[in-house]
Structures are given as C-alpha cells and as structure tokens.
N, C-alpha and C positions, 0 to 999 in steps of 0.2 A: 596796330597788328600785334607790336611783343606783347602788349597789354593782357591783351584777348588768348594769345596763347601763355598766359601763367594765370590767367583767371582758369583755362579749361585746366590746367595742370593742378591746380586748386582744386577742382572739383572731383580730380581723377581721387589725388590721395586722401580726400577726408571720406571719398565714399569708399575707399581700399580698407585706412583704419574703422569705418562702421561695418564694413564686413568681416575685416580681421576680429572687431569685438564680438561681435555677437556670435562669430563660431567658438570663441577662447569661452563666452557664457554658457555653450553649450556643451563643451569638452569639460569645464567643470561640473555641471550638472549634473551630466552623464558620471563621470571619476565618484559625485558625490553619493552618486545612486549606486554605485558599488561599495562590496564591503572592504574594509582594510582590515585585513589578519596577519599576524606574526605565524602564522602554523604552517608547514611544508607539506603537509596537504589534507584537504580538506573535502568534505559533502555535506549539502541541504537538499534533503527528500521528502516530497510527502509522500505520507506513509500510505493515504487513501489509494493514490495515482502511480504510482513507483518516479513519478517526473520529480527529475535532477533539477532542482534550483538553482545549483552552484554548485561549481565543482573547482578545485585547486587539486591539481597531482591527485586525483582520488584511484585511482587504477596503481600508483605507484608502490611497492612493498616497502613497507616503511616495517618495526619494529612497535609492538603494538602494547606494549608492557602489561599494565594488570587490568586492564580493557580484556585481558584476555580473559578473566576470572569470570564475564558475560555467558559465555561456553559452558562455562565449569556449573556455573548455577542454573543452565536450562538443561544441562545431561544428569544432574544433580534431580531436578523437580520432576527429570519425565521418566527416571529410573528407580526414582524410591519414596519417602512417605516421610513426609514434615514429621512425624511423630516419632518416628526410628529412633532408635538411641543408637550410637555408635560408640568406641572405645577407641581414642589417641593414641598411634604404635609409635615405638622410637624412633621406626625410619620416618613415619609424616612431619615427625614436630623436630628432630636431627637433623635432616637434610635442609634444612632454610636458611642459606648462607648469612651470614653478617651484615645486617646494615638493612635488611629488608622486614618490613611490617607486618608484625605476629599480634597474636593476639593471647600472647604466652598461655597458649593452653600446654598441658602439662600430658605428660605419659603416663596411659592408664583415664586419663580424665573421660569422665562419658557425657555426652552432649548430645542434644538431638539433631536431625538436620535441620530445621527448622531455625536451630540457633547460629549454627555451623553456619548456613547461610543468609544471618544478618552479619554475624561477624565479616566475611566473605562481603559482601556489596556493602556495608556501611561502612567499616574499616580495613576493608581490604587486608585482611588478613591473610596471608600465604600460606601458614602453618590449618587455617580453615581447609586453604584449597587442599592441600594435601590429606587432611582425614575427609574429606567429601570425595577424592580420585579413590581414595585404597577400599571406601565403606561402596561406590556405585561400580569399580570395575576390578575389584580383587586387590589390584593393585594399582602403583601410578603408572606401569608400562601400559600397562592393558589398558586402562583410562584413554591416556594420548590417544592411544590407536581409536579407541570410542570418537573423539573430539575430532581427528581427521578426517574419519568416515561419517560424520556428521557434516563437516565441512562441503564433503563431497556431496554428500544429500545435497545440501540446502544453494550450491551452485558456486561454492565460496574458489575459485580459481587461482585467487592471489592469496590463497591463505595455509599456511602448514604451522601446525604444534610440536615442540618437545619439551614441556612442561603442562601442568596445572592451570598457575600462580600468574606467568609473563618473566620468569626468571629470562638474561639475559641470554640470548642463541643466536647465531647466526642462520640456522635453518631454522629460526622462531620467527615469523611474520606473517601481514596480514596488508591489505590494505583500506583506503576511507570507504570503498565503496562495498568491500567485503564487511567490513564490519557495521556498517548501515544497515546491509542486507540481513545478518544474522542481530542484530536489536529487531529488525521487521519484526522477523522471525517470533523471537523470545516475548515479546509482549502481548502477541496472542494469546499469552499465559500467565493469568489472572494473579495469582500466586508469586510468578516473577516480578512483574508489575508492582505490587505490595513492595517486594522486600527490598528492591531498587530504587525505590521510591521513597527510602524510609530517610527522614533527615538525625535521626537517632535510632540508638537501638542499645537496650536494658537484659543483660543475661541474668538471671538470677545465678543465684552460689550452686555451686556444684560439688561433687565428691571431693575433689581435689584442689578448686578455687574460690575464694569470694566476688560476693557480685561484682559486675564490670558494667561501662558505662562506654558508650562509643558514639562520637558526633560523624556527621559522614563526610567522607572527604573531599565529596560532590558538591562545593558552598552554592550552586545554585538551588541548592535543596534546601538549606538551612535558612532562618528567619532574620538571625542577628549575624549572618554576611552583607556585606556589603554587594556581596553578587548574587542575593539572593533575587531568584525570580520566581515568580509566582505561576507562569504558567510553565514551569519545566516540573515536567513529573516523575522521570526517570534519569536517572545518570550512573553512568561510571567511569573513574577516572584511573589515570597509570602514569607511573613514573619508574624510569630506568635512566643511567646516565647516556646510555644510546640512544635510548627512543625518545627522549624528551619529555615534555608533560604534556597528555594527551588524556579526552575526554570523549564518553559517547552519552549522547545525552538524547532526550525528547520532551519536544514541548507539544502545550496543546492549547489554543489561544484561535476564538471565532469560530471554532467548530473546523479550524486547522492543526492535524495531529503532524508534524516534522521528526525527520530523526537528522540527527547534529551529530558529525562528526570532527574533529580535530586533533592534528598529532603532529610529534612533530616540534610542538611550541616552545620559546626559550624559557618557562617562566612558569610554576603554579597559575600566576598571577595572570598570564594572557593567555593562557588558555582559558578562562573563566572570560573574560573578556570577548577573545577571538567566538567563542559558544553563543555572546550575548550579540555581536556582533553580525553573528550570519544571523540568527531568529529574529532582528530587529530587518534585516534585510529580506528575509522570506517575510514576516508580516506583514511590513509596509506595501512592498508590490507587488504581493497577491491577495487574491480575496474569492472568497465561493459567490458563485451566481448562479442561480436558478434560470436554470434553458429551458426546461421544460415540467410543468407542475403537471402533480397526479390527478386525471380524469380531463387534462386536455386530449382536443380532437388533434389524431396529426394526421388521419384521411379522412375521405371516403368512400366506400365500394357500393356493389351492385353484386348481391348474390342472387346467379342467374335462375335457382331454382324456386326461388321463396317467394310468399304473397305478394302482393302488391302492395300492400299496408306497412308489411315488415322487411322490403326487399334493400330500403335505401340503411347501409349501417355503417354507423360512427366508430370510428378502431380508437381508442382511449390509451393515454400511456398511461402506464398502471402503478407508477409511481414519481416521487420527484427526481428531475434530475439536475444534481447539482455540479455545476466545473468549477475547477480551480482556474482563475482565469487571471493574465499579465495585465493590472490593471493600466496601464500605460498604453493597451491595444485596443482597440473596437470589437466589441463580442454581441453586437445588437443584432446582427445578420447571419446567424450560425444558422444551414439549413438544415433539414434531417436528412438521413437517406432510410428507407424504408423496405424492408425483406418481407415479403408475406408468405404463409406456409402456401406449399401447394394445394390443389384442388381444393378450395371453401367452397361448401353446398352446405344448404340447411338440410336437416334443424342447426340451428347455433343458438346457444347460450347465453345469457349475458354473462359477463366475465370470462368468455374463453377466449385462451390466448390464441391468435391469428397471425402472430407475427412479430417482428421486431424492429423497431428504429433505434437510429444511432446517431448519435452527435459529436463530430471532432474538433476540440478547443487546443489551437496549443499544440497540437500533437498528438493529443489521449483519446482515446475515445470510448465513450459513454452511452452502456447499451441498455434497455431497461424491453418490458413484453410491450406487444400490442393487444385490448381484448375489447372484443365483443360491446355494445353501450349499452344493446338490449336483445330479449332473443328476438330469432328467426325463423319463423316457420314456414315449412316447405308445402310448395303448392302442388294439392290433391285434387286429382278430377270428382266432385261431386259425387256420391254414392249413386243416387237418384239416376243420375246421367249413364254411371255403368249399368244400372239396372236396366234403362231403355234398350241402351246398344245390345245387352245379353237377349231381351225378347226379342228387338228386330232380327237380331242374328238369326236367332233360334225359329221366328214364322218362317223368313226368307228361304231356311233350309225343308222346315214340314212344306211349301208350296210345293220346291222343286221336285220333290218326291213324288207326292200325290197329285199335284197339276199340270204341272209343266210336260206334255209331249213335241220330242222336238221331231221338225218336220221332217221329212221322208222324200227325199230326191230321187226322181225314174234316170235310171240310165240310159241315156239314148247315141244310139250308134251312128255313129260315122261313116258317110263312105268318102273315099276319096278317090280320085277317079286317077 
C-alpha cells in the first residue's frame, strides 16, 4: 500500500515538472518574440494602417533633441523654393550655444535651401536650422509660433516648440507617438523624402566657404556602418544630454513602409540598435495578405427592374485588398460585411460602383467599391404591345359613342295601401 502511494506521488511530480517546462518554454518564446530596447520610450507604426506595433511610454513627453529639425524641414519645403538663396544674419549663426553641431556657416554666407536643408538632415546642423527659421518666418520667434501651429494641425497634443534646432527647454518636448505622427506626415513629401534619406551630402564652395563634405549621422543610412540597413529610407537622429540619443526613422521592407521611433536611449550606439530592433520585430510578425483580389465576386443581387437575361448581377471588388495581418493568428475566415447604395434599378453599367465592402483584420478595417460585372438593362413593354393597347383603347371609346345606347327604364308607380 506505502508502495502504491509513492509510485502515485511519483506520477503527481514528474507530470507537475512537464507541466512547469513546457509553460517556462513558452514564457520564453513569447520574452523572445518581444523586442528588448534600452530607449525610455518607444513606437512601431505602419504607416499604410496607422496600427501601433509596439509601443513603450510612447504618449510620454520626453525631450526630443534635433529629431526636432523633422519640423523645421517640412515648414521649410512647404513655405519656400529649394532654389531660394538666402543670406546667413549674426543672430542665426551667434545664437548656437557651445558644444552643438554647426555646419560653420559663416555671416553674410549665401546658400540655397536646398543646401540648407541637407546640411540640416545629413548633419544636423543648428546654425542651418536657424537661417532656414529667419529665411521661412522672418524670424526665429515667428518660426516657433509656425511649428506650434503646425503641431496643432497635424493632432500633435504632446508636442510644444521653443526652438528650431532641439536646443535644450524645459517647455521643448514631444512625444514617440507625436513624433511618428508628424514623419507620417513629412514623407508625403517627395522632396523631404530625398533629403532625409540622404546618407551623404556635398555643398559646393560658396562666397564665404570652401566645399564641405557631410556623412549622415543616421548610420542606418550609411553603407560602411555597421548599422547600416538597407531597407531604412529615412532617418533623423538627436542628441541633448537631457533627452538622450534618440532617433526617428523609416523603413520599407515586403511592401511594409514602418515609421520607428526611439528616445530616450543611453548610447549613439543603442539607439541604432534599439531602431534595428523594433524593424526586425515588426517584420518578422507581420506580413501583408491579400483578403480580397480585384474583380472577385463578393455578392449577388437581383435588380428588380432589368431583363431577365441581364437581371442576375455580380458586384466585383474593384481592387486588391491587402491587410497587414499578426502572423501568429488565423486570417483565413475574415468575412466581409457589405453596404449597397440605395435604390439600384437599371440601366447599370458595367463598372458602376453599387456599394462597398469592408474587411476587419486586427483592428483596421479595409474598404475598397463594389461595381457592376456587366450592364443592366431595364425592362420595356414591347413597342408593338403599346401600339395594340393605344388602338383597343382608342376603338373601345369611338364604339361607346357611336353604338352603345344604354337602356331606358319606365318608372312605375307604387301604391301602397
């Protein structure tokens, strides 16, 4: 009998320890399928979907250093003309405290914007920010107030300027999620795009200087980095001894465009890291899938007025529709749900839109038209047929006329007694 009950005791703990391993297998899996970053807070966005991959403190206002100069170059591109020439005042190239990264342009010096802002995004030049604030807003005061009220457009909530450059402020900050949101923004423009993306940049000599030579201080941009990545197309990076080393970047990789944010970080060196970190994290466990291709059927109706030939009709999604979908989940059963316009009566068209479906993966959801497969024609009574009805009409009433007398009833009297 003791036998028996340390054989079952036996049984109890090696099935406890095969259950304790296989959850401790999966508690790493999981830890390993998460990112490990050094930055204090963080965001992965796709840019197609606005869906948050990852977020660490990204609502948090953190100190945004020269990530702030993103601003300066899209108030810069949407207020004046790559070709402008501008002139260097004492106060732009004066005011740039000690210790922060110029691009010794000189007083008096004339540059275009064009150059201004590769100086600006490839080597973060301050003394750029500042003749790019006084050439687009008169001045730098009036600038700020631009970049505020820009802010304010664009939904930025955690976000307020008193500088250009990212000069150090206490009322200077932003956060990950704010600053995601205005890169959205900024790379809608083509032009920005280019010069943020540039892993060098060549001024030629000017009035006042000889050529200058700038690598970018984005090494996910550069070739001969060790951090270099090949699918990161855009970046800008910032350093303050407040804010830390902090980076906003975007990659584009599977026909996935991300925007990478990080700040915060102890280190040039993990931030570039922490960047590579979240993109390897958003590529590995997402991926696009096709829900629905262009010219499937996703009904079909019965238009009450149309031939009999043309009355049964196919509604067509009118192009492809692609999700970004948690490869780790099941996406094979996504239903549609389907909106049709009111009242469809023929004639219809082929290719008219009749409506809309929609597909939600994840969250998102993804709307494209519904149209027409082929037309519709509406069903007409016969010519011939109206013609009959108009003559029966028409004898029936010449009869009445000329033949028909109707009869004549005698009144006959009553008595009653």
């Amino acid at each position: 009998m003791h036998k028996n009950r340390l054989q079952k005791i036996y049984v109890i703990i090696i099935f406890s320890l095969a259950f304790l391993f296989c959850n401790l297998i999966t508690l790493n899996t999981y830890a390993a399928n998460e990112p490990t970053i050094s930055a204090g807070s963080a965001i992965l966005i796709d840019n197609r979907t606005n869906k948050i991959l990852y977020g660490k403190n990204e609502n948090e206002r953190m100190y945004p250093a020269s990530t702030t100069k993103i601003m300066t170059a899209i108030l810069s591109l949407e207020n004046g003309n790559l070709d402008d020439v501008t002139t260097a005042s004492h106060d732009a190239i004066t005011s740039i405290p000690s210790g922060y990264s110029i691009a010794d342009i000189q007083v008096g010096e004339k540059l275009t914007i064009e150059q201004l802002l590769e100086m600006l995004l490839t080597h973060s030049a301050n003394d750029a920010a500042n003749v790019l604030a006084e050439y687009v807003g008169g001045s730098i005061d009036s600038f700020v107030s631009m970049m505020n009220t820009k802010a304010n457009e664009l939904g930025l909530t955690g976000t307020h300027f008193t500088n250009a450059y990212g000069l150090h402020d206490d009322n200077h900050y932003s956060t990950a999620y704010d600053l995601a949101k205005l890169m959205q923004y900024c790379i809608k423009n083509n032009d920005f795009r280019k010069l943020a993306g540039m892993a060098s940049c060549a001024i030629p000599a000017t009035n006042m200087h000889d050529s200058r030579l700038y690598s970018s201080t984005n090494y996910l941009l550069v070739p001969e980095s060790q951090y270099y990545t090949s699918y990161v197309t855009v970046g800008k990076t910032g350093f303050t001894t407040q804010a830390g080393d902090c980076l906003v970047s975007v990659g584009y990789n599977n026909d996935i465009e991300l925007i990478n944010v990080v700040l915060g970080c102890p280190s040039s060196n993990s931030r570039f890291a922490d960047a590579i970190s979240l993109y390897e994290y958003g590529y590995n466990n997402y991926s696009l899938k096709t829900i629905a291709s262009k010219n499937d059927v996703a009904t079909q109706i019965e238009v009450s007025n149309a031939t009999k030939d043309t009355k049964q009709l196919d509604l067509l999604v009118s192009e492809d529709i692609n999700a970004l979908v948690d490869n780790s989940e099941n996406n094979d059963n996504i239903e549609p749900n389907i909106v049709l316009n009111d009242d469809i009566k023929a004639p219809i068209y082929g290719g008219d839109v009749l409506g809309k479906v929609s597909y939600t993966v994840n969250g998102v959801e993804y709307t494209t038209d519904l149209i027409a497969s082929h037309d519709v024609e509406e069903f007409r009574i016969p010519t011939f047929i109206i013609y009959i009805a108009v003559i029966f009409v028409a004898l029936l009433l010449i009869y009445r006329i000329f033949y028909y007398t109707p009869k004549k009833y005698k009144r006959t009297k009553r008595y009653y007694r």
